[in-house]
N, C-alpha and C positions, 0 to 999 in steps of 0.2 A: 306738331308738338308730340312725341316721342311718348311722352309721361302721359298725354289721354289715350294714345291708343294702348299701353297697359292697363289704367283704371277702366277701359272700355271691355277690354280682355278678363281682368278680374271679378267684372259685373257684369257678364255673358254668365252663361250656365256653365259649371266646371267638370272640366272631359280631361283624361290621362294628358294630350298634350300639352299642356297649363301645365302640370305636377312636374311632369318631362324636362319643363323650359324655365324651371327652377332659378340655375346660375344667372339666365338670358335676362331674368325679368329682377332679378336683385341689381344684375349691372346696369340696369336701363335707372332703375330709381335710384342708386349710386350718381350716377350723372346727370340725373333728373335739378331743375335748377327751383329747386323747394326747402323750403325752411328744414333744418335738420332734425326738428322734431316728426315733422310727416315722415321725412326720409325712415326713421327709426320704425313709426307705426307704421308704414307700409313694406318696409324690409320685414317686422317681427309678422305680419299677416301671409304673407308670403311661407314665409320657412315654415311658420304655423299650417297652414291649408297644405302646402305643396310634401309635408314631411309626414301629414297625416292619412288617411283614409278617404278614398276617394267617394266611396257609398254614404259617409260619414256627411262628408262635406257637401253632397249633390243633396242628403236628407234634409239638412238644416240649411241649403239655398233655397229647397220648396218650401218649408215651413217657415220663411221670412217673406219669400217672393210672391208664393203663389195663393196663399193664404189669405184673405182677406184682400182689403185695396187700400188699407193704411199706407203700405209698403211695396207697393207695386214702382214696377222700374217703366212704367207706361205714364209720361211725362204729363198727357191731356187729359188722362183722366185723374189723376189731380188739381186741373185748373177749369176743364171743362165737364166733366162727368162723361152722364150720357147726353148729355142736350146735342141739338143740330151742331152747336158751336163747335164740337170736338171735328165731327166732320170736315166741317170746313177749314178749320184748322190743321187736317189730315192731310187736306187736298193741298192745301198752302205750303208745308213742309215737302209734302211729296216731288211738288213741282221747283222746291230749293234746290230740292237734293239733286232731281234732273239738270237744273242749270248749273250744278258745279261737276256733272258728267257721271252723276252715280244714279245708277237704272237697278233697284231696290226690285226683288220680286211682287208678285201681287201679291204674295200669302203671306209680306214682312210689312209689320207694324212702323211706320216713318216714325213713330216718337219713342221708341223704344229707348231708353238712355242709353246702352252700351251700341247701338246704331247710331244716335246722334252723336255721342262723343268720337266716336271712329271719324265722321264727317268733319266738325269741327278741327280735329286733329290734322286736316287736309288744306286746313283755311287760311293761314298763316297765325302767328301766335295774337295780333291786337283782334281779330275775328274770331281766335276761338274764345279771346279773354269776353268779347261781348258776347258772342253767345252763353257763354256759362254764367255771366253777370245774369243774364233773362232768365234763366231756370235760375236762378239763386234761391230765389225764395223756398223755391220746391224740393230743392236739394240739402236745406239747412232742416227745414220740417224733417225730412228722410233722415237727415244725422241725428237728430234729437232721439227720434224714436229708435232709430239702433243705439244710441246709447244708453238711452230709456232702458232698453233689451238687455245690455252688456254684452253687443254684440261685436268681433274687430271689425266686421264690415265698416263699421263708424269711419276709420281710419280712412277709407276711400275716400267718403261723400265731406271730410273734416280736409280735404289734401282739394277736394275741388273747389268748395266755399273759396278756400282759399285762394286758388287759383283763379276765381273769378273775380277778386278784390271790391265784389260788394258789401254793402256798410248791412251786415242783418244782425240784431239783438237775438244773440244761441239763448240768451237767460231766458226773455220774455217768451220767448217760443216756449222753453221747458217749461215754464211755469205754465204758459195757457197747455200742454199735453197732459202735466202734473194728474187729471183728472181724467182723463179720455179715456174711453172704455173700449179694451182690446175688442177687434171685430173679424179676429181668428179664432175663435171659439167655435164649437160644434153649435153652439145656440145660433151665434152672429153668420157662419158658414152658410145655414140654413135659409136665416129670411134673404140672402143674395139669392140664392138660387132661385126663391118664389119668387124672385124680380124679373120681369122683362130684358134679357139683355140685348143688348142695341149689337151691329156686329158692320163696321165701313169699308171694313176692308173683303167681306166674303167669309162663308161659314166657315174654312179649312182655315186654320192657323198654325202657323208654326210657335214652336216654342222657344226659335230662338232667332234673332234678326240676323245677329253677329255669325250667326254658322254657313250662310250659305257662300261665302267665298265672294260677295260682292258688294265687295267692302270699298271705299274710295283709296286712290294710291298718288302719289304725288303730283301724275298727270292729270290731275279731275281738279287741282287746286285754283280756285277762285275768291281772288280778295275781293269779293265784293259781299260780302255777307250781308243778308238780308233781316233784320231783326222780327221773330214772333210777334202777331199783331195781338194785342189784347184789346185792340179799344172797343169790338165785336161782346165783351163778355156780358152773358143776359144775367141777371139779376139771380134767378130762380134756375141752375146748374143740377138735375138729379145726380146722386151721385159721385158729385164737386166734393172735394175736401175742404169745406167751408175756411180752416186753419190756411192752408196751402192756396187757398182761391184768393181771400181777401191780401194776404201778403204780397202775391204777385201781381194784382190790381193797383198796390200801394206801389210797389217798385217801380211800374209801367207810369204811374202818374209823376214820377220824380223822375223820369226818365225825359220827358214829355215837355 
């Protein structure tokens, strides 16, 4: 699917070539096969991003991305925290990705969204539809709060929901965020740091999955998708976006 590996490109971290490939990426969502409202919000986020300031745009990608973990584009650590769980779940994905012929560096995170969507995009389209059905949960939380933000990033994670045709209540989510206490603040910055961080992949990390050019290409496509196991999730998740945790728990047993 053509239209994730753009939304996978737009939610990578934005470099001169993205701005560059302007025309490329309005034609690709021109024929992209989505309701014509996405089309619009992801055509105006484009001209927007790609016609503005590139310093601009890389500032307010950190200060949504890397800020806090409300908003992190690291898929397990909204469902899993720091517990063992995430690990294991590390190693599960890892070894997906190697059966559909994609060999991920050791310094790239296997749940990076804009890594997974690339993969998916490799899968055939009823494979990538389930796998984004599985993250749905976690994906509609992420929209809420960009919208929460009044951020157009929304328009991405509003174009995948959808493209996952899962059944998730956007109201009930807003309403349970309505109150949620932003955890990008120099206070909230603070007590993460005095936390233990847990590290599965090795202290050197990159910053970005999608940049190291090993990315899956249409020879690595395998319909055989293997659906994210949840049934492993411990009770007691440090770290867990409790909002995001219990959702994707609920999904998993209606799946079931």
């Amino acid at each position: 699917m053509q239209i994730l590996q753009l939304l996978s490109l737009l939610l990578d971290y934005p470099k001169q070539p993205i701005q560059d490939a302007k025309d490329d990426l309005l034609a690709v969502v021109a024929s992209a096969t989505i309701a014509p409202a996405h089309k619009t919000a992801l055509s105006d986020f484009i001209n927007s991003r790609c016609n503005g300031d590139l310093m601009d745009w890389q500032a307010e990608y950190d200060g949504l991305y890397e800020r806090g973990r409300s908003l992190s584009l690291l898929i397990f650590e909204h469902i899993h925290g720091e517990s063992r769980d995430r690990g294991q779940a590390m190693v599960n994905l890892m070894a997906q990705y190697r059966e559909a012929g994609l060999d991920i560096g050791v310094k790239e995170l296997p749940d990076y969204l804009p890594l997974y969507l690339e993969f998916l995009s490799t899968q055939g389209e009823h494979n990538a539809q389930i796998g984004l059905e599985e993250i749905a949960p976690v994906l509609a939380v992420l929209l809420c709060r960009l919208q929460q933000r009044e951020s157009n990033y929304a328009s991405i994670f509003d174009t995948l929901v959808a493209l996952s045709a899962a059944e998730v209540d956007l109201d009930d989510i807003k309403a349970q965020i309505a109150s949620e206490k932003r955890d990008d603040t120099p206070k909230e910055l603070d007590k993460v740091w005095e936390e233990e961080m847990v590290s599965f992949m090795g202290n050197d990390q990159t910053d970005s999955a999608c940049g190291s050019g090993n990315k899956p290409s249409a020879g690595q496509r395998r319909d055989q998708f293997i659906p994210l196991n949840a049934d492993s999730l411990s009770s007691d998740l440090l770290g867990a976006d409790p909002l995001s945790k219990e959702l994707y728990k609920e999904a998993a047993a209606k799946r079931a």
